[in-house]
N, CA, C and O of each residue as an XYZ file, in Angstrom:
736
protein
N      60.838     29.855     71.383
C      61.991     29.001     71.202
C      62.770     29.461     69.983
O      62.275     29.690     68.880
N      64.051     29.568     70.317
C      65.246     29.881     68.755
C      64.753     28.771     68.009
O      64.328     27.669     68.357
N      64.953     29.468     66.605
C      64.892     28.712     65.387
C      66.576     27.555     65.198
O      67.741     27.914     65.367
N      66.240     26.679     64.949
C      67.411     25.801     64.915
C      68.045     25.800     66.342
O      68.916     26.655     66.503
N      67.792     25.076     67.296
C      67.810     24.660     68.410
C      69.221     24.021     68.426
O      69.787     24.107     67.337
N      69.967     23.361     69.464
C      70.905     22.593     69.459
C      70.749     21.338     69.871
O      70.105     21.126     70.899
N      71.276     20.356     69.183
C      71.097     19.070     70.016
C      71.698     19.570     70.751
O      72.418     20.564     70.661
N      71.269     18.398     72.229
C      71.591     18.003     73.631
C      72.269     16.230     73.485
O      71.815     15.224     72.939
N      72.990     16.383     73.928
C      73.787     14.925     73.836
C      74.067     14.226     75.328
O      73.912     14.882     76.358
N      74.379     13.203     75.339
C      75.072     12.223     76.602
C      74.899     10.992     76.273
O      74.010     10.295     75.783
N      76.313     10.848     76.784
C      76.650      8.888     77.038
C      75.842      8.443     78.278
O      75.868      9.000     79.376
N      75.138      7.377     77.942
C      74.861      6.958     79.101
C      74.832      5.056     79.279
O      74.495      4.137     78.533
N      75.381      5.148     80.680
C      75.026      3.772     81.141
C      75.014      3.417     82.205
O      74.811      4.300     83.039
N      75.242      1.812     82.783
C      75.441      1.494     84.213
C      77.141      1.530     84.373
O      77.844      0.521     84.426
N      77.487      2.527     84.420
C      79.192      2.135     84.753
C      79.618      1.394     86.152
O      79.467      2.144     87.116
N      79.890      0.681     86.332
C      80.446      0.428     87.255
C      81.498      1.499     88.183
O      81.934      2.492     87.599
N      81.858      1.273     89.545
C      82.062      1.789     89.843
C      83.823      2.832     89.539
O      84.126      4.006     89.752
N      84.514      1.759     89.025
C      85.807      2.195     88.523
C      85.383      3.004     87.054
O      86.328      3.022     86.265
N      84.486      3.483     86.694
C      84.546      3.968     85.185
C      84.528      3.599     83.766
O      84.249      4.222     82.742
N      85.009      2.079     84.077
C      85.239      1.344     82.514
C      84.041      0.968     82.159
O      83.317      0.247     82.845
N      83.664      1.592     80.686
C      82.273      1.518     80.052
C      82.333     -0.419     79.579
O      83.214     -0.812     78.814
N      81.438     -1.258     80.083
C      81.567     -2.393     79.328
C      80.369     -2.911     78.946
O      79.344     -2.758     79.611
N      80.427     -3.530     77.893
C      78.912     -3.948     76.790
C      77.769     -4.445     77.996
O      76.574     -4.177     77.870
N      78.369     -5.282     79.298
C      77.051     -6.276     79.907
C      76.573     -4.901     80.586
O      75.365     -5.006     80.794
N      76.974     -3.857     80.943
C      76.186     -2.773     81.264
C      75.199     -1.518     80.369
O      74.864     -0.367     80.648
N      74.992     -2.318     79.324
C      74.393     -1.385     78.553
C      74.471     -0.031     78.595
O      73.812      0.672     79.361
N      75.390      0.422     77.658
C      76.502      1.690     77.111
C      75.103      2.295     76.195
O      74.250      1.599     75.645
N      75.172      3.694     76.230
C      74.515      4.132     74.938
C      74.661      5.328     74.710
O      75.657      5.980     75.023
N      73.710      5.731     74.155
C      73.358      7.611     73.751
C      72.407      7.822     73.809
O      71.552      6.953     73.639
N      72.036      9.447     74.155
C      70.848      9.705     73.986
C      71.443     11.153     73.255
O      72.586     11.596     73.371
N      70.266     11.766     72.441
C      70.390     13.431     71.744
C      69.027     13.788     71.904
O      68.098     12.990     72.025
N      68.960     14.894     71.898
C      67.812     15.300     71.867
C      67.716     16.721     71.080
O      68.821     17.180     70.792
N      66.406     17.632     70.613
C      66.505     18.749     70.191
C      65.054     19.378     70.081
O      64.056     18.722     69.781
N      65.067     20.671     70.349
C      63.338     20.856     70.604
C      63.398     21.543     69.002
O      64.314     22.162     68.460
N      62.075     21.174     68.507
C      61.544     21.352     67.382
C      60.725     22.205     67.119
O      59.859     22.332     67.985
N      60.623     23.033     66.024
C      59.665     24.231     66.128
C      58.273     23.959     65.009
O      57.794     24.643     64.105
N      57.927     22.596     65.595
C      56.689     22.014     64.408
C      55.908     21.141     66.219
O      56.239     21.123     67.404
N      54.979     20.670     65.515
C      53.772     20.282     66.048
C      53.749     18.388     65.927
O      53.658     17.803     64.847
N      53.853     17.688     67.276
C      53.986     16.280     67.585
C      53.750     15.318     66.264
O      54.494     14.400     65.918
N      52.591     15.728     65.638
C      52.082     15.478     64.448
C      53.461     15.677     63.487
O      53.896     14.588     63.114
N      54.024     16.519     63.140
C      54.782     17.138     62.093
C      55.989     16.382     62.236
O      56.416     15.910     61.183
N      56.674     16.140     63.320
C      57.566     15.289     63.947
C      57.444     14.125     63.824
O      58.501     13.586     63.497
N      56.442     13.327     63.961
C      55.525     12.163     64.005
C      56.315     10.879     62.566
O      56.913      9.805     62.501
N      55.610     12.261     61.421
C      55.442     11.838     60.439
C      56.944     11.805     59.536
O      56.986     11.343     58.395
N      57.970     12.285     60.137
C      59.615     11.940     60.170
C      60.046     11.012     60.563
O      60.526     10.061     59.946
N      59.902     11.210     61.848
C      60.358      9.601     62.829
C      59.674      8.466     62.334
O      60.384      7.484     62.118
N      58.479      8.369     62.107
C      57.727      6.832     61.483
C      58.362      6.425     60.252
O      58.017      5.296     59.903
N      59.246      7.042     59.434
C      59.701      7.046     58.459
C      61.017      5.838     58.326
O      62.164      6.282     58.393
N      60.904      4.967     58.218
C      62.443      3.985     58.855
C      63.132      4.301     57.704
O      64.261      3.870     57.935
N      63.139      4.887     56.394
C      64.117      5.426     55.517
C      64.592      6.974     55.863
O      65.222      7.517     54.955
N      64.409      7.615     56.851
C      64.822      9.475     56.673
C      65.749      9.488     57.127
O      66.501     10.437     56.902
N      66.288      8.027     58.319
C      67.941      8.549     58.652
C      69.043      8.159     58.084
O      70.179      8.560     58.339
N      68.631      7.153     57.091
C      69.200      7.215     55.933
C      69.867      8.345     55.804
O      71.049      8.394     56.145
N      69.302      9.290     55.358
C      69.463     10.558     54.411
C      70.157     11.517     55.322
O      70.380     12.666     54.939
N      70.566     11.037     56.701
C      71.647     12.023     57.710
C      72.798     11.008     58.024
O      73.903     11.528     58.183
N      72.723      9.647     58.139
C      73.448      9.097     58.934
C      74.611      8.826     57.663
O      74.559      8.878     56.434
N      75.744      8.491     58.738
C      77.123      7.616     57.349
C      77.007      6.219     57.209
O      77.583      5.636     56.290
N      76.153      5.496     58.230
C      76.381      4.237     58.715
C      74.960      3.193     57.832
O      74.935      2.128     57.216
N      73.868      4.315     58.258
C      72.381      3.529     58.127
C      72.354      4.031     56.729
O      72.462      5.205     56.374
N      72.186      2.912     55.937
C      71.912      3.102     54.594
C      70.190      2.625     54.358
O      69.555      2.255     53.371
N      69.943      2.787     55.386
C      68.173      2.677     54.455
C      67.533      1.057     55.507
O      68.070      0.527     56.480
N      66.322      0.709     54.832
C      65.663     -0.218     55.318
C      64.428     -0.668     54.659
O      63.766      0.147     54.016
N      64.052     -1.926     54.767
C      62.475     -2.151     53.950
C      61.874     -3.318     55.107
O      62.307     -4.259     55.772
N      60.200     -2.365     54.798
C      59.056     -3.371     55.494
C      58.894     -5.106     55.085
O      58.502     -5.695     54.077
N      59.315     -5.464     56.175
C      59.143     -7.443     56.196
C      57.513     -7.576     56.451
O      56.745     -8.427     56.003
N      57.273     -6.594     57.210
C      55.527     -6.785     57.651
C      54.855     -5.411     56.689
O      55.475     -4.385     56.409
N      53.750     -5.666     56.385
C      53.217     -4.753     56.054
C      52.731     -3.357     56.556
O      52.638     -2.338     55.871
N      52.487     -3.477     57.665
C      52.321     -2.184     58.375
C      52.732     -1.655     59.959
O      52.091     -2.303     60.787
N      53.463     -0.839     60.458
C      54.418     -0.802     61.141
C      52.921     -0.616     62.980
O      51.904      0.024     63.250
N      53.922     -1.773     63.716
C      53.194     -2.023     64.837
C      53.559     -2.702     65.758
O      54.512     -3.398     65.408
N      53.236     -2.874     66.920
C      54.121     -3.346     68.195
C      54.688     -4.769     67.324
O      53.867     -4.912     66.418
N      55.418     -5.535     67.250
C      55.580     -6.781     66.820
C      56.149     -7.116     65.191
O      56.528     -8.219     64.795
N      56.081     -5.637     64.256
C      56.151     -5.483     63.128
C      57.982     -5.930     62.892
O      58.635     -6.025     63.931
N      58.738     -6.190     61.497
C      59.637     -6.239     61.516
C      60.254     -5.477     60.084
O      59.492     -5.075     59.205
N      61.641     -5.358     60.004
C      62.099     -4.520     59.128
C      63.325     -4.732     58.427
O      64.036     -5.276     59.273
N      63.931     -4.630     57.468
C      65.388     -5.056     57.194
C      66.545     -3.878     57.481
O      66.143     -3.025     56.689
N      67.671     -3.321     58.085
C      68.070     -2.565     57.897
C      69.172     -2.777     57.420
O      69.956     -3.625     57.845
N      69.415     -1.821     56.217
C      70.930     -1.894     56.049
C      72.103     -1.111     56.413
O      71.925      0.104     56.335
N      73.317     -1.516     56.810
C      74.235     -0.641     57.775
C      75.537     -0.853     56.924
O      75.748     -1.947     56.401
N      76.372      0.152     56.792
C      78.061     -0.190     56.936
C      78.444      1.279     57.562
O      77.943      2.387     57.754
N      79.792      0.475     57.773
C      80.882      0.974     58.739
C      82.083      0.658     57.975
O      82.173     -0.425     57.398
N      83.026      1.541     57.930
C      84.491      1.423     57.455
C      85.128      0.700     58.685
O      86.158      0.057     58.484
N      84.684      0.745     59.736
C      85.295     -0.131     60.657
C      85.153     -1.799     60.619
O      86.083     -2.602     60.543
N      83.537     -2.122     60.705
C      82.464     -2.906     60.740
C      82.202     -3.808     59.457
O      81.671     -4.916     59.530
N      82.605     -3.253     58.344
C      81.924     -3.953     57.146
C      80.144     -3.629     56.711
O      79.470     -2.781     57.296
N      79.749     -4.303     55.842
C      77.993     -3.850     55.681
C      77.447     -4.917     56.333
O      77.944     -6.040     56.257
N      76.719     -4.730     56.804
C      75.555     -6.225     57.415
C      74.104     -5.266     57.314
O      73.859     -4.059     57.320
N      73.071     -6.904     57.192
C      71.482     -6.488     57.559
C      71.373     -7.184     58.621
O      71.846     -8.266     58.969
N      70.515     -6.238     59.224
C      69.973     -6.299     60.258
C      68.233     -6.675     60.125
O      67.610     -6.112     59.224
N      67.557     -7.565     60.985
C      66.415     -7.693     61.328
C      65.974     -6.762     62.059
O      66.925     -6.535     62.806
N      65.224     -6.132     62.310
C      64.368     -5.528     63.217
C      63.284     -5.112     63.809
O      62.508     -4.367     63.212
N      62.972     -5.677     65.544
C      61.139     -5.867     65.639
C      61.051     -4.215     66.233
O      61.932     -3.378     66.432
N      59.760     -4.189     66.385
C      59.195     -2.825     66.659
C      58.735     -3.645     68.351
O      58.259     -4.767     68.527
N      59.080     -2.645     69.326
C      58.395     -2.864     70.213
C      57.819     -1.850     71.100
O      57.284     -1.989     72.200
N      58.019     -0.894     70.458
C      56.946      0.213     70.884
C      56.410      0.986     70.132
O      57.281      1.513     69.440
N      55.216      1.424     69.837
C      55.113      1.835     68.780
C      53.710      2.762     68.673
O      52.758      2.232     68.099
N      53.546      4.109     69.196
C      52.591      5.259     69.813
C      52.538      6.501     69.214
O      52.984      7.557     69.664
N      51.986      6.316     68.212
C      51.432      7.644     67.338
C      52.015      8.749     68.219
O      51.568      8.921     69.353
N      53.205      9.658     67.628
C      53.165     11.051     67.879
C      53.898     11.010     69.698
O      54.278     11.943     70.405
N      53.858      9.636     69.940
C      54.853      9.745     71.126
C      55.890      8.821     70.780
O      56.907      9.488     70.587
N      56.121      7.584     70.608
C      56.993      6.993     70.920
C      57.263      5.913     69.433
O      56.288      5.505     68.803
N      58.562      5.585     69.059
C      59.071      4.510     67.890
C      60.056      3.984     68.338
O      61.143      4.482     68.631
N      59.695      2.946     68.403
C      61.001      1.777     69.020
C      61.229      0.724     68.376
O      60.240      0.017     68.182
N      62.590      0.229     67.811
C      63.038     -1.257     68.189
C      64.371     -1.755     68.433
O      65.341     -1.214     68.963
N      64.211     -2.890     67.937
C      65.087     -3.995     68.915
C      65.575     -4.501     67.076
O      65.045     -4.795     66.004
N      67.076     -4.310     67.778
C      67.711     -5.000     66.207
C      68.280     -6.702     66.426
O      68.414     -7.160     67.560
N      68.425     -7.097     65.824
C      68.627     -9.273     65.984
C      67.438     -9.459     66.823
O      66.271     -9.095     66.675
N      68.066    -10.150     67.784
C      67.107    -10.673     68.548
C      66.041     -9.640     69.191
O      66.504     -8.750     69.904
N      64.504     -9.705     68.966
C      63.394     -8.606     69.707
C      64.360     -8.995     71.282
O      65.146     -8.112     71.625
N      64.298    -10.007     71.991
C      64.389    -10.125     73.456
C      65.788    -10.240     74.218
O      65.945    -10.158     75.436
N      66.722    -10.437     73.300
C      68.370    -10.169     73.411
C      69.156     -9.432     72.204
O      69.991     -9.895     71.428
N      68.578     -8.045     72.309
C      68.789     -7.335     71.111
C      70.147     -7.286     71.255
O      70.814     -7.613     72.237
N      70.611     -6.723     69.887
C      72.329     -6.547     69.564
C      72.604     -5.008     69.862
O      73.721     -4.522     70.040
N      71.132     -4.178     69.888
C      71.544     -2.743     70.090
C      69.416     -2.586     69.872
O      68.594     -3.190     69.182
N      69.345     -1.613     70.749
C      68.092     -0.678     71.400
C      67.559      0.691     70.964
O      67.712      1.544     71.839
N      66.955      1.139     69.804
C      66.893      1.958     69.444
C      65.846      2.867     69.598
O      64.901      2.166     69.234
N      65.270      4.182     69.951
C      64.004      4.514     70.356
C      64.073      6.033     70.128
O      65.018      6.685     70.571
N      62.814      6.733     69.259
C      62.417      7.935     69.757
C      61.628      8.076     70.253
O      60.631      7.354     70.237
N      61.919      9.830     71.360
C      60.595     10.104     71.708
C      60.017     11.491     71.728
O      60.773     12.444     71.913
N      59.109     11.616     71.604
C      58.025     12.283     70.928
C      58.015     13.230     72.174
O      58.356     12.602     73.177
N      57.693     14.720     72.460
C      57.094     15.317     73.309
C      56.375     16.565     73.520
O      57.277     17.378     73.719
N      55.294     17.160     73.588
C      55.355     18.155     73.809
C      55.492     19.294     74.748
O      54.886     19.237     75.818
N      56.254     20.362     74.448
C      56.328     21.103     75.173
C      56.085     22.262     75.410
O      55.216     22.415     74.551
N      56.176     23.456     76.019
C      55.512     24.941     76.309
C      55.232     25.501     74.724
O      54.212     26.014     74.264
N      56.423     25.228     74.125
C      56.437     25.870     72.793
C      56.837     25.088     71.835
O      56.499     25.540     70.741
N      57.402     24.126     71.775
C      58.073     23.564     70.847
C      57.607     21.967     71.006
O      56.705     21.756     71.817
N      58.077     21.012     70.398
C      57.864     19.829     70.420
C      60.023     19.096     70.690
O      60.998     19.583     70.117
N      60.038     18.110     71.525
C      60.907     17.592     72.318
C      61.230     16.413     71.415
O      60.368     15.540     71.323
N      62.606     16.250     70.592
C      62.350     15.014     70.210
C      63.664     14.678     70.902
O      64.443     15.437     71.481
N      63.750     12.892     70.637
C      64.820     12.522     71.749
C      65.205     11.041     71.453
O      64.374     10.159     71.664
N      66.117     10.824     71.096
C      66.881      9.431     70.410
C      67.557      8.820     71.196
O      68.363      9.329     71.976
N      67.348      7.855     71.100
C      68.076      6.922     72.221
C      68.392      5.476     71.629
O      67.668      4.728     70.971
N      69.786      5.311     72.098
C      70.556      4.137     71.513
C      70.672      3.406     72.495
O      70.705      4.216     73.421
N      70.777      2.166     73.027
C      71.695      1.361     74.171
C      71.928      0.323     72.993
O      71.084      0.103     72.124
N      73.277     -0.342     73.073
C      74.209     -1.154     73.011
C      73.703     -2.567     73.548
O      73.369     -2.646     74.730
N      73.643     -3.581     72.796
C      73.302     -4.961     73.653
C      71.648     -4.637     74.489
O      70.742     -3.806     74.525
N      72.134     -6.146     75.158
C      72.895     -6.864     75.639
C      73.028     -8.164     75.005
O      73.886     -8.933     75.437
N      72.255     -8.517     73.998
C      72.907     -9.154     72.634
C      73.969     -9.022     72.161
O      74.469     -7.902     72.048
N      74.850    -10.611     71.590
C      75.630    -10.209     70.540
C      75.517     -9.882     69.151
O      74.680    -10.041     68.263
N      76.822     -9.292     69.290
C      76.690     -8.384     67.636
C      77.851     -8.087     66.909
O      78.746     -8.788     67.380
N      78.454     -7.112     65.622
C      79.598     -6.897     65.432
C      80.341     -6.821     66.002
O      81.384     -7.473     65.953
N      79.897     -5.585     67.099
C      80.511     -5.354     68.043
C      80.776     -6.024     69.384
O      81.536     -5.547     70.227
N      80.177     -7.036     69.511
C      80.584     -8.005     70.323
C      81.880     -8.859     69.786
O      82.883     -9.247     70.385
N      81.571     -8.963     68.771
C      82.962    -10.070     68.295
C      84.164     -9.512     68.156
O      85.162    -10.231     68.202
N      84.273     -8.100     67.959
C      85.725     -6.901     67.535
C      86.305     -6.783     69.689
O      87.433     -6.599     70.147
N      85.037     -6.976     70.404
C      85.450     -6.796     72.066
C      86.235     -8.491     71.932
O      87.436     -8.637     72.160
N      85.443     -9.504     71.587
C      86.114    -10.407     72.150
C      87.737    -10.798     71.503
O      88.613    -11.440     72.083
N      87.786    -10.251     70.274
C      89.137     -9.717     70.076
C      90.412     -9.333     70.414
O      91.544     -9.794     70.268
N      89.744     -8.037     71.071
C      90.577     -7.303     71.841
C      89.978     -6.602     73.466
O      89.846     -5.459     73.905
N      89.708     -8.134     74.054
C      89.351     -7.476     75.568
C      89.535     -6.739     76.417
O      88.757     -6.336     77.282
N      90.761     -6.467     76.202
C      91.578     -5.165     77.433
C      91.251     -3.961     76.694
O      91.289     -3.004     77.467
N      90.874     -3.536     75.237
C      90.244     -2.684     74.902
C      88.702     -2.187     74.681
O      88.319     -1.397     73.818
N      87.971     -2.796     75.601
C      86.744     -2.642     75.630
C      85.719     -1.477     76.101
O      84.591     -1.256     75.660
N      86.340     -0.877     76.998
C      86.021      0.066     77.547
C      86.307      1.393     75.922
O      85.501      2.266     75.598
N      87.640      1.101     75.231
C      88.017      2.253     74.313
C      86.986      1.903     73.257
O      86.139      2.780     73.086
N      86.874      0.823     72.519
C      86.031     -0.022     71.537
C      84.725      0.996     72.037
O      84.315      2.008     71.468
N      84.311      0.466     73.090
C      82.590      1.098     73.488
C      82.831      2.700     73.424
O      82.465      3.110     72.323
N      83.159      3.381     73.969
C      83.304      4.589     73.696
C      83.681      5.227     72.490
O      83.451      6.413     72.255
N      84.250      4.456     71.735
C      84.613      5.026     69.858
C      83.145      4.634     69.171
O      82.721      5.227     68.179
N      82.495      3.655     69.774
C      81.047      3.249     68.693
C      80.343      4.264     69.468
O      79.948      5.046     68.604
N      79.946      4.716     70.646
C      79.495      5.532     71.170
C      79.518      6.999     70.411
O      78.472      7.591     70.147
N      80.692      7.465     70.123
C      81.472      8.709     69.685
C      80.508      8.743     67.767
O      80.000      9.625     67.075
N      80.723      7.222     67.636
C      79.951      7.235     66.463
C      78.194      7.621     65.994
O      77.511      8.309     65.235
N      78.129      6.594     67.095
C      76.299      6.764     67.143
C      76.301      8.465     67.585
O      75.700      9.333     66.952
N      76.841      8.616     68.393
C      76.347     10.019     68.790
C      76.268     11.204     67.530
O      75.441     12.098     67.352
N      77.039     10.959     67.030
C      76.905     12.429     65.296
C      76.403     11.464     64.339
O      76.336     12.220     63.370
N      75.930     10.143     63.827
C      75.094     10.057     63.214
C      73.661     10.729     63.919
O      72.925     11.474     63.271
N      73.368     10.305     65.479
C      71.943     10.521     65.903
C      71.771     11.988     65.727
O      70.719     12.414     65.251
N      72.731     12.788     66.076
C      72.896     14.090     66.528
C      72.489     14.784     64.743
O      71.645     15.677     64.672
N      73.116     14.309     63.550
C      72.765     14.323     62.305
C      71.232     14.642     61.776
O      70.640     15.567     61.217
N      70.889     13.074     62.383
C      69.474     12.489     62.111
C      68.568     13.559     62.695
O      67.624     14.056     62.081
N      68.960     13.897     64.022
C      67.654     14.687     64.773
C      67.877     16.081     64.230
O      66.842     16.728     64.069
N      68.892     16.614     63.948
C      69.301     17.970     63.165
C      67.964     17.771     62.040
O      66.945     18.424     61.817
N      68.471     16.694     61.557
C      67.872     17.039     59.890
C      65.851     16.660     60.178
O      64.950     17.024     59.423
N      65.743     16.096     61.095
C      64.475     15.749     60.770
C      64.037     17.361     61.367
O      63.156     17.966     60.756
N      64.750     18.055     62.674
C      64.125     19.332     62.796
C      63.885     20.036     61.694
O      62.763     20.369     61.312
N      65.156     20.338     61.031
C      65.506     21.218     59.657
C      63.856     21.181     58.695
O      63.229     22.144     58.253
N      63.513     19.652     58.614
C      62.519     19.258     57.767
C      61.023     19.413     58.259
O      60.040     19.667     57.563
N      61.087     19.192     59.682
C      59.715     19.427     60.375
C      59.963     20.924     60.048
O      59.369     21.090     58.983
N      60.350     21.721     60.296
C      61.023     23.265     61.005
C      60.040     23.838     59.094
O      58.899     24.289     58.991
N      60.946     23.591     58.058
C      60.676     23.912     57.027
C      59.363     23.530     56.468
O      58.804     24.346     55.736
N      58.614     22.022     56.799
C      57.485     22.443     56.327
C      56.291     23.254     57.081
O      55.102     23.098     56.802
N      56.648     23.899     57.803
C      56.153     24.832     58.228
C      55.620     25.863     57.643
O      54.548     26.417     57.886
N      56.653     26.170     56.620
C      56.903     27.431     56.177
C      56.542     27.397     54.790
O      56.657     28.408     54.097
């Protein structure tokens, strides 16, 4: 596998059939990028709820509400947006698999405001990592800026989309960069 890989990107959701991206269909992203370190090495990045901090413009960091991170665990995150303003966020863990999988759910665990998840993989040569955002189906900032301006909803979802996508695309760059280097 090349050294410094490229993310892989896509929007994804349930579009309806005319095209217009809208929040009750859960809009998102996914990136992905194969890594030239070992599930383990990867592992120990992603478990980290402060490292995307250190790529993203938006996620400024986070601290443990529970003591040790686990299906049910929770977290504070902090966010701004020049669009958005700063807000904290709550957040439960609901998946949560050594060296495969880190998940949660921001506001509500069961009507989240937005769906966040990596995943872990290995492959022939490299290790597979892979970020994934969905949108809702909770409200959220971004619920209240749609009910605003409704006939712009479809543009609204696709500009936060446009966003998440090069923070994630950032995040998974840099955690390769860091798995990749302690290698070496």
């Amino acid at each position: 596998m090349p050294k410094n890989s490229e993310v892989r990107s896509m929007f994804t959701t349930q579009s309806p059939p005319d095209g217009d991206v809208v929040l009750a269909n859960g809009p998102g992203v996914t990136v992905e990028i194969d890594i030239n370190a070992s599930p383990t090495d990867v592992w120990i990045l992603v478990s980290d709820i402060n490292l995307p901090a250190r790529f993203s413009d938006e996620f400024q960091g986070a601290e443990w509400i529970d003591p040790e991170p686990c299906v049910g665990a929770t977290f504070a995150g902090r966010n701004k947006n020049e669009n958005m303003g700063e807000w904290e966020v709550v957040c439960t863990i609901v998946d949560y698999s050594p060296e495969k999988v880190f998940a949660w759910n921001a506001s509500d665990a069961e009507n989240p405001a937005a769906q966040w998840r990596f995943e872990i993989e290995l492959g022939e040569n490299s290790t597979l990592l892979r970020f994934i955002m969905i949108l809702g189906p909770g409200p959220s900032g971004l619920t209240a800026i749609i009910e605003k301006m409704p006939d712009l909803e479809s543009r609204i979802i696709n500009n936060r989309q446009n966003g998440q996508k090069e923070n994630m695309a950032r995040t998974v760059e840099g955690i390769r960069d860091l798995a990749e280097a302690s290698r070496n």
